[in-house]
C-alpha positions as CSV (number, residue, x, y, z in Angstrom):
1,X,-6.9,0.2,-25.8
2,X,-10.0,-0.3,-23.9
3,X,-7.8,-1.8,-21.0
4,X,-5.8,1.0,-20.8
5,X,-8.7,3.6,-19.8
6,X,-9.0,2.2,-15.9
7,X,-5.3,1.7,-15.8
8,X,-4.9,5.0,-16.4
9,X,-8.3,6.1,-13.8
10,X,-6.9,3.5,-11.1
11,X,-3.7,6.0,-11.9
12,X,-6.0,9.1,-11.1
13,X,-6.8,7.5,-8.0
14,X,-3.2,7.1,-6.7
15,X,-2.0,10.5,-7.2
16,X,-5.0,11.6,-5.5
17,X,-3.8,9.5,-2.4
18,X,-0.5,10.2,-3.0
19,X,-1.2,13.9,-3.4
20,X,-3.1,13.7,0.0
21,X,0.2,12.4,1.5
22,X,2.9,15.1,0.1
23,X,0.6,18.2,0.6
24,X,0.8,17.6,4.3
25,X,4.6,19.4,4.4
26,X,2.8,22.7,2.7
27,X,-0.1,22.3,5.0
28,X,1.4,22.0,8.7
29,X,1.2,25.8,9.3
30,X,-2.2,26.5,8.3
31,X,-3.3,23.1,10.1
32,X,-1.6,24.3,13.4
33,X,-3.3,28.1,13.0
34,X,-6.6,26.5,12.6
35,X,-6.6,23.6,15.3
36,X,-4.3,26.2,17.9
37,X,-1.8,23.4,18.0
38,X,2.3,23.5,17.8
39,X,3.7,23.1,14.6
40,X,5.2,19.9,16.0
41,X,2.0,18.1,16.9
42,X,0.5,19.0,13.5
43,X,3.2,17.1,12.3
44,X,1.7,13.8,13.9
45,X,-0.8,13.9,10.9
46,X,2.0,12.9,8.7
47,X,3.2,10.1,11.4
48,X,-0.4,9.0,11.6
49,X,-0.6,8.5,7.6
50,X,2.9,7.0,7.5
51,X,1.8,4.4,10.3
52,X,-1.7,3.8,8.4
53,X,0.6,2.9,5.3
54,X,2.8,0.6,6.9
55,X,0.2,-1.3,9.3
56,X,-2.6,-1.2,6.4
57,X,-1.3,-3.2,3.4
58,X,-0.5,-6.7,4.3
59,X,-3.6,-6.7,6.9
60,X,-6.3,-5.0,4.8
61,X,-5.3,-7.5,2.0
62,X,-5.2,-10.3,4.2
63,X,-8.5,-9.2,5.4
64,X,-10.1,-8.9,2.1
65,X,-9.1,-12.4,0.5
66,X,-12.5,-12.9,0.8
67,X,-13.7,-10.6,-1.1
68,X,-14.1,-9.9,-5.0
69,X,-11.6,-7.6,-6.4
70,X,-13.9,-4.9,-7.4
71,X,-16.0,-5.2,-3.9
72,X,-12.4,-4.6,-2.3
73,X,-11.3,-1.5,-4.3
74,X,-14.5,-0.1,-4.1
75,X,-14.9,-0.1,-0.5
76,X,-11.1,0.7,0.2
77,X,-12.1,3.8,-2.5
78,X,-15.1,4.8,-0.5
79,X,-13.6,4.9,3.1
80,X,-10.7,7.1,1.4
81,X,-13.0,9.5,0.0
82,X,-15.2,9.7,3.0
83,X,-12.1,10.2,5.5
84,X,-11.2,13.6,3.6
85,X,-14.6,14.8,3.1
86,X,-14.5,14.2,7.2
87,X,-10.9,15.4,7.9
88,X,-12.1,18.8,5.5
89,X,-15.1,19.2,7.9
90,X,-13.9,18.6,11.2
91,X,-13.1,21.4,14.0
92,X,-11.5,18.4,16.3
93,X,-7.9,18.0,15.5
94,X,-8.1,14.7,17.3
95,X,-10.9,13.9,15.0
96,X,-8.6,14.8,11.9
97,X,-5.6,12.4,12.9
98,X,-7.5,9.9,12.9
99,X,-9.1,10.4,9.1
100,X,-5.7,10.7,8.1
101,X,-4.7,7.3,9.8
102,X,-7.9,5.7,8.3
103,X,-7.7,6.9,5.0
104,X,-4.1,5.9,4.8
105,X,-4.8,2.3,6.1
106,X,-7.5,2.5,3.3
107,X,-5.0,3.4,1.0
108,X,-2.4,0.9,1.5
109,X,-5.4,-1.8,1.1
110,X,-6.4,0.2,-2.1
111,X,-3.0,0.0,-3.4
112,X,-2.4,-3.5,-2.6
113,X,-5.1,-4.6,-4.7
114,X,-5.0,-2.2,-7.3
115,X,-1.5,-4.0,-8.3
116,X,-2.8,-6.9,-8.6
117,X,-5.8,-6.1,-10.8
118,X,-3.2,-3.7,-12.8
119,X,-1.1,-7.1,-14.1
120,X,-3.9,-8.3,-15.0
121,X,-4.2,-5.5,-17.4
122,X,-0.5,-5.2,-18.4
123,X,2.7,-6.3,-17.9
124,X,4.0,-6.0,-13.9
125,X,6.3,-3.7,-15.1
126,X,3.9,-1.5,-17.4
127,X,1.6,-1.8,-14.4
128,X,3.4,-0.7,-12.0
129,X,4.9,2.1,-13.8
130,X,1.4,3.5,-15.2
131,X,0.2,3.2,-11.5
132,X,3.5,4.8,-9.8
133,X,3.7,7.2,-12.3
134,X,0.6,9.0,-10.4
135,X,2.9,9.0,-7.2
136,X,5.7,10.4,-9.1
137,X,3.5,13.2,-10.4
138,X,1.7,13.3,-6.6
139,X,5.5,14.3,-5.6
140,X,5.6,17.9,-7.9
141,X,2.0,19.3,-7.4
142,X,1.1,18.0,-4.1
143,X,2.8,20.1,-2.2
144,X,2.5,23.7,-4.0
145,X,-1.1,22.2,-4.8
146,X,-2.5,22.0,-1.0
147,X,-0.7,25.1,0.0
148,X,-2.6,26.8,-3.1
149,X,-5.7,25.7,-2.0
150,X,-5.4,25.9,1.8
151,X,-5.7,22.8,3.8
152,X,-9.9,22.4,3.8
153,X,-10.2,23.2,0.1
154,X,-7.1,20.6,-0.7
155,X,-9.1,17.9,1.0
156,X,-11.8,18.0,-0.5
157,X,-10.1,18.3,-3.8
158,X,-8.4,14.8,-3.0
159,X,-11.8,13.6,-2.3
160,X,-13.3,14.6,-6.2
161,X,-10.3,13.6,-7.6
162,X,-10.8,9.8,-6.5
163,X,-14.2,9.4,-7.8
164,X,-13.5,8.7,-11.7
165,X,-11.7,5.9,-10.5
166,X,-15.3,4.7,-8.8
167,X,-15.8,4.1,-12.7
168,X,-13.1,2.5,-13.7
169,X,-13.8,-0.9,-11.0
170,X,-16.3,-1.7,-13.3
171,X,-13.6,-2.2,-15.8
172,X,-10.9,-4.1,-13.4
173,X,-10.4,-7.9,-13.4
174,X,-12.6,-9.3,-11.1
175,X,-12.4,-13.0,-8.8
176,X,-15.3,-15.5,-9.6
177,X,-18.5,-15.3,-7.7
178,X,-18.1,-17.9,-4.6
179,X,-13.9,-18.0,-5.4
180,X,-12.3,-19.4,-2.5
181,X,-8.9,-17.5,-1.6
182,X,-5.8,-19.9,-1.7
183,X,-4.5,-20.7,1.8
184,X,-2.7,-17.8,3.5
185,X,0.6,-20.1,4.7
186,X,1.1,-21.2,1.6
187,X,1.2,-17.8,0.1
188,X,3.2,-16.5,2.7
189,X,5.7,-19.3,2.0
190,X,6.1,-18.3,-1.6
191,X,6.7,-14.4,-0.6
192,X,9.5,-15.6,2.7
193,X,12.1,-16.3,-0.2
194,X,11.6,-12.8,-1.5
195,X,12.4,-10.9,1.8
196,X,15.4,-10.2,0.5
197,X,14.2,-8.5,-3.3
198,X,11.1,-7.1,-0.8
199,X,14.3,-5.1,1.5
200,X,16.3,-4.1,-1.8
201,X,13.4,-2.6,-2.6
202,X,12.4,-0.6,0.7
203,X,16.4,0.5,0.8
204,X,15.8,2.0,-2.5
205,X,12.9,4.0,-1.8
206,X,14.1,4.9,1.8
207,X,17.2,6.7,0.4
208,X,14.4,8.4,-2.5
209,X,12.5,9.7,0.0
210,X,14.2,10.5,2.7
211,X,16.0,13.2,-0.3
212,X,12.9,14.3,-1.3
213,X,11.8,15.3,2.3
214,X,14.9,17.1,3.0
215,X,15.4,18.5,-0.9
216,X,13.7,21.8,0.4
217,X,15.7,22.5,3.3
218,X,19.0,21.6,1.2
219,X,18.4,23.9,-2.2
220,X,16.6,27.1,-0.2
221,X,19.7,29.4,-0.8
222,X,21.4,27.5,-3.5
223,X,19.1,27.1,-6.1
224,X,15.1,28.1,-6.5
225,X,13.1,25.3,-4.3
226,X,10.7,24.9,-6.7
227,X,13.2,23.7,-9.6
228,X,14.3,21.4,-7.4
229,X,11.9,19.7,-6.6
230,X,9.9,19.9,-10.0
231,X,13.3,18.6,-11.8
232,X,12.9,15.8,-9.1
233,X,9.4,15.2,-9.5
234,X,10.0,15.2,-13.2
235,X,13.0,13.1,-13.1
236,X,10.7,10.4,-11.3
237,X,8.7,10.3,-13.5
238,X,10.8,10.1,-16.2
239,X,12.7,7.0,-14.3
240,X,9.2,4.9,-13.6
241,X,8.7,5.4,-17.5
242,X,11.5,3.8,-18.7
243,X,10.9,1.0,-15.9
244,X,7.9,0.0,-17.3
245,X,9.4,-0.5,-20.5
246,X,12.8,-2.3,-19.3
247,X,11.7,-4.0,-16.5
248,X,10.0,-7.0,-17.7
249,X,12.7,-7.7,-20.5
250,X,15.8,-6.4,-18.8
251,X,15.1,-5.8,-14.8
252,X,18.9,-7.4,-14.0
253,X,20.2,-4.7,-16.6
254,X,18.5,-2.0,-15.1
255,X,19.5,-2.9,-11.5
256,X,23.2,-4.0,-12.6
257,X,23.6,-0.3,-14.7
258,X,21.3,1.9,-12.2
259,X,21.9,0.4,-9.2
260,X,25.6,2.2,-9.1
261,X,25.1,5.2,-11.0
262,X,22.4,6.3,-8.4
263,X,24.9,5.4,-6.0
264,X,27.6,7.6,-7.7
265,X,25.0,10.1,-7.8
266,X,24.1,10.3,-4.3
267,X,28.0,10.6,-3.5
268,X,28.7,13.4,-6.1
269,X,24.9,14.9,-4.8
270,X,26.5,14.8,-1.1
271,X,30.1,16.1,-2.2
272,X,28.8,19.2,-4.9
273,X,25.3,20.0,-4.1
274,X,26.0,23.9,-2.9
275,X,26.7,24.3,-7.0
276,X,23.1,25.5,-8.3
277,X,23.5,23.6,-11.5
278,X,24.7,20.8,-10.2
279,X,22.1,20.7,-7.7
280,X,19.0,20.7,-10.3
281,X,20.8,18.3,-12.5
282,X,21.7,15.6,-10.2
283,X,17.7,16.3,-8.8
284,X,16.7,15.4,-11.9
285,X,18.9,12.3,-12.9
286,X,18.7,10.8,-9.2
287,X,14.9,11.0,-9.0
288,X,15.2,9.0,-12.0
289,X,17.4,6.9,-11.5
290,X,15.6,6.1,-8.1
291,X,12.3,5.3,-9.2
292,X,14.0,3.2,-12.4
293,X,16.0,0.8,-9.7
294,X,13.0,0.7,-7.2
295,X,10.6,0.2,-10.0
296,X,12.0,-2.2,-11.2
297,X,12.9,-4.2,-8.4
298,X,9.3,-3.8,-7.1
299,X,7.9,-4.9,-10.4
300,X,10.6,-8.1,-10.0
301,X,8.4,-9.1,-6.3
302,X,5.1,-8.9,-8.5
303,X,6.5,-11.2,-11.0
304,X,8.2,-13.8,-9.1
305,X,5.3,-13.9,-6.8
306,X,2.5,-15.1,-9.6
307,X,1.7,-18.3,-6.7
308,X,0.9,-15.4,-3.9
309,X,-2.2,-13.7,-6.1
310,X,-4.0,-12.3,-3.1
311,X,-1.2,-11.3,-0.8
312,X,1.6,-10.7,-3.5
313,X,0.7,-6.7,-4.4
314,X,0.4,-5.9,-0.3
315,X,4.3,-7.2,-0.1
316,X,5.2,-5.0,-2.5
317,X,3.1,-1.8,-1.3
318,X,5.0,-2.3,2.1
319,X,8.3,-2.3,0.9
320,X,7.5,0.8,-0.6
321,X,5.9,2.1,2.3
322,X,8.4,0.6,5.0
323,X,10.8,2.9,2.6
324,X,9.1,6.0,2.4
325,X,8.3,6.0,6.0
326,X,12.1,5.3,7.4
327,X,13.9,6.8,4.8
328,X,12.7,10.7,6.1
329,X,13.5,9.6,9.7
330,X,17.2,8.5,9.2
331,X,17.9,11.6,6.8
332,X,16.5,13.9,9.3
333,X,18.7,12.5,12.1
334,X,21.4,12.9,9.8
335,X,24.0,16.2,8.9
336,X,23.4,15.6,5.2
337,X,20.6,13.2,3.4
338,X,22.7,12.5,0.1
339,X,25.0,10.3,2.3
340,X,22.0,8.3,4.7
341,X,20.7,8.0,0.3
342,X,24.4,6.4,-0.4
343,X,24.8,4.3,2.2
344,X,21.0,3.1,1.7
345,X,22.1,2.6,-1.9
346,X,25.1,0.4,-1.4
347,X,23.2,-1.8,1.2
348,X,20.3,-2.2,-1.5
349,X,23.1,-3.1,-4.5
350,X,24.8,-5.6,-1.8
351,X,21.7,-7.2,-1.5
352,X,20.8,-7.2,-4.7
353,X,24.0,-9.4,-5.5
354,X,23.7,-11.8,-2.5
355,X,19.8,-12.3,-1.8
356,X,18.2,-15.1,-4.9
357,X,15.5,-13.2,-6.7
358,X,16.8,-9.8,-8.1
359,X,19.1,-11.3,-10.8
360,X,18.4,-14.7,-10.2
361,X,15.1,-17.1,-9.1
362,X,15.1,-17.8,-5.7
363,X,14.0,-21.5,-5.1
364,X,10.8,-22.7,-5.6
365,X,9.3,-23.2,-2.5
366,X,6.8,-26.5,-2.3
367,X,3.4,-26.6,-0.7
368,X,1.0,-28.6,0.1
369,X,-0.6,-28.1,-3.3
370,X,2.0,-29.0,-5.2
């Protein structure tokens, strides 16, 4: 029990970060009011975070390989805070891009590390599912949350939110005193073999949130907005869940069963979505659904990469965030995002069949120590 208390703060602290990323789409106009910018270049604040989470997780964690565990979350912890007690003060809109592309570089590093300390507290897939499951609930009150509060106020709530988790390090795994980080290449040679498992899973969460960027726009005159996106938000939660208790004992099941009913799903979400109840239900099973498969198959990279300690959980934060950052793009050059989610869907399940490591053990890859 007493490991579960800062597995469950560590979750406090990512859906603080992840409820600093979502409230940004309530935010934009009261952003652009106050800074006397366009609508359209307050929108760079979410390319600016989206950049930082890309760029940040594979170098912070290379960076800090060096470092113990707790020294790393802590500092990764602190710049986060401090970024949004800044971006909440500042009257320099160029001043507040660049919090929001520091604190997200600070949160990919956070991230990365956080996963790997979380296995050491549970199961990958328990891990990853207590951890996500902060995200998932980041994706229902993040939005009507910051525009409740107004944009200052919502930062600086992000900002006290974060600091139980200050706490919980003291709780959290940490290296040996004077422990020298494994060689980089060899790591890196372990994680090449899963590049495939690493893209299933970034095709996954591209088609999840590319949706759940455009679910607003698509149910505004069909159904309430809110609904749908709450019966999203809860079906996400829902779906990481029931990953964290399937996928260490069953992920090929999960992918082989989910994998095509989210694709049917997206198909029947693309062909019947102007039918209110159909809308909310499919919100609901697909957001589900989505985080089960991607779950899943994320919690598959942490498990297969066990030789890769120190780089291993910064893999699988940037196939999330390589996913979550082009999924929006493609749907929003696109007539209708439940077919971009379909097509992203089949190209993950084809993968998922022909790349070694999602049913089956990719080769072990030899190194120099052994």
């Amino acid at each position: 029990m007493e490991l579960r208390v800062p597995l469950y703060l560590l979750a406090l602290a990512v859906f603080a970060m992840g409820t600093s990323e979502f409230m940004l789409a309530g935010l934009v106009p009261g952003i652009a009011a106050a800074f006397a910018v366009s609508p359209a270049q307050a929108g760079y604040l979410t390319s600016a975070f989206a950049a930082g989470m890309v760029a940040g997780a594979t170098v912070m964690a290379a960076l800090a390989r060096s470092w113990r565990r707790r020294t790393a979350l802590l500092c990764f912890l602190a710049v986060f805070v401090a970024m949004h007690v800044a971006g909440g003060l500042t009257t320099s809109f160029g001043v507040l891009v660049g919090t929001r592309l520091v604190a997200a570089i600070a949160n990919a590093g956070f991230l990365a590390v956080a996963l790997i300390a979380a296995t050491e507290l549970a199961r990958p897939g328990r891990a990853l599912a207590v951890l996500l499951g902060g995200s998932t609930v980041a994706c229902v009150v993040g939005i009507p949350g910051g525009a409740l509060l107004g944009w200052r106020p919502a930062f600086w709530a992000v900002a006290v939110l974060c600091l139980p988790a200050f706490a919980a390090v003291r709780w959290i795994p940490d290296t040996p005193a004077g422990r020298e980080p494994g060689d980089l290449r060899a790591e890196l040679a372990v994680l090449r073999p899963l590049a495939g498992v690493l893209l299933t899973g970034a095709f996954v969460n591209a088609a999840t949130f590319g949706v759940f960027t455009s679910l607003a726009p698509v149910a505004s005159g069909v159904a309430p907005v809110p609904v749908v996106l709450g019966a999203f938000g809860v079906g996400c939660f829902a779906g990481i869940t029931a990953a964290g208790r399937l996928a260490d004992r069953w992920p090929g099941r999960v992918v082989a069963i989910g994998g095509p009913l989210l694709l049917a799903g997206w198909v029947a979400a693309a062909l019947a979505a102007a039918n209110p109840a159909v809308l909310v239900i499919l919100a609901f099973t697909q957001g589900a659904l989505s985080f089960a498969v991607g779950g899943t198959v994320i919690a598959r990279i942490l498990r297969l990469a066990e030789a890769a300690p120190t780089m291993k959980g910064a893999y699988a934060t940037a196939a999330l965030n390589v996913g979550a950052t082009a999924g929006p793009v493609l749907t929003g050059a696109a007539g209708n995002p439940f077919w971009v989610a379909a097509g992203l869907v089949a190209a993950a399940s084809v993968l998922a069949v022909l790349v070694p490591g999602v049913f089956a053990r990719p080769p072990r890859v030899r190194t120099s120590a052994g």
